[in-house]
C-alpha angles and dihedrals in degrees: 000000000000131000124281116200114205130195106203125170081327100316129128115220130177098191117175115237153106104310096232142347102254087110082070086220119148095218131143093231080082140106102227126190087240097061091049086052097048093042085044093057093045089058097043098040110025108026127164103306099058104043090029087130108358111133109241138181117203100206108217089001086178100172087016093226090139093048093043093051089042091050079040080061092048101258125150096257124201102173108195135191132159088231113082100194084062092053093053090053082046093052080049095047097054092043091052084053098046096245133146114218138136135237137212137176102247119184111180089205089063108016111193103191130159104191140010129250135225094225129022121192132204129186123193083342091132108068107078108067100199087062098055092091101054089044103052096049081049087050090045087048105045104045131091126248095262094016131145122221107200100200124169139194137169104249094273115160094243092064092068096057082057106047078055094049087049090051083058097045087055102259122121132195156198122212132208133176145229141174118225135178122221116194088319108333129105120210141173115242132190122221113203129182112199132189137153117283109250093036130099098224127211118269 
């Protein structure tokens, strides 16, 4: 693992990961294009003044980039990942930058969760069907009456089995799109907010 240093809507980030994707892996020791988008998003539509203190959970937070610009806003931040080697680069990365946030050890199969948070992010989460339904009780578990989940994604096919799968389980969403560059490569993300049909979320 090296260093990766990352400008993003004029922050500085040293994140700790894999330097690029030529390997093909789908670890969470990656920068993927989903987790600039999202990052991205946070920064653009959110910004300081409207996360400054919300409590927020990243689920599978891998390099910990969206955590680490959320906690950079001034959220809450609890980044979670069933791998505990990423949480401990996480716990470096945020002390490199400077960043307070808190880990936890998260597996959707067997969420252990004690509260419920008023936004839940997920970044390249919807890409591995035999893990959708683990993910969406731990969504429906995890999130807030009234809360907003931000999840992205860029434009895989999987994604669409599990925004289908989300419509069943109650929730409803809006999609929008941008385009990031990640060392190089330019990608289409989706940007999806997410809440529970019948609520008025948050945002």
């Amino acid at each position: 693992m090296e260093p990766l240093e990352i400008e993003l809507s004029g922050r500085s980030l040293r994140l700790w990961a894999k330097p690029d994707l030529e390997t093909g892996d789908l670890y969470w020791n990656l920068l993927w294009p989903g987790a600039v988008g999202l990052s991205d998003y946070l920064c653009d539509v959110w910004g300081e003044t409207r996360l400054a203190g919300m409590p927020i959970l990243e689920l599978g937070c891998g390099t910990g980039l969206v955590s680490l610009i959320a906690a950079n806003l001034g959220g809450d931040v609890t980044a979670s990942d069933i791998a505990v080697e990423a949480l401990r680069l996480v716990e470096r990365a945020a002390e490199d930058n400077r960043v307070t946030l808190q880990t936890a050890i998260l597996d959707w199969e067997n969420p252990k969760l004690s509260r419920r948070y008023p936004m839940v992010l997920g970044a390249d989460v919807m890409y591995y069907e035999p893990l959708f339904d683990g993910l969406l009780d731990c969504l429906d578990r995890s999130l807030a009456p009234g809360g907003l989940a931000l999840f992205s994604d860029p434009i895989r096919s999987p994604g669409t089995l599990f925004l289908q799968m989300l419509r069943e389980r109650g929730f409803v969403f809006e999609q929008s799109l941008r385009t990031v560059d990640v060392r190089g490569r330019e990608s289409i993300v989706g940007i999806y907010r997410i809440w529970r049909r019948g609520e008025e979320p948050i945002g």
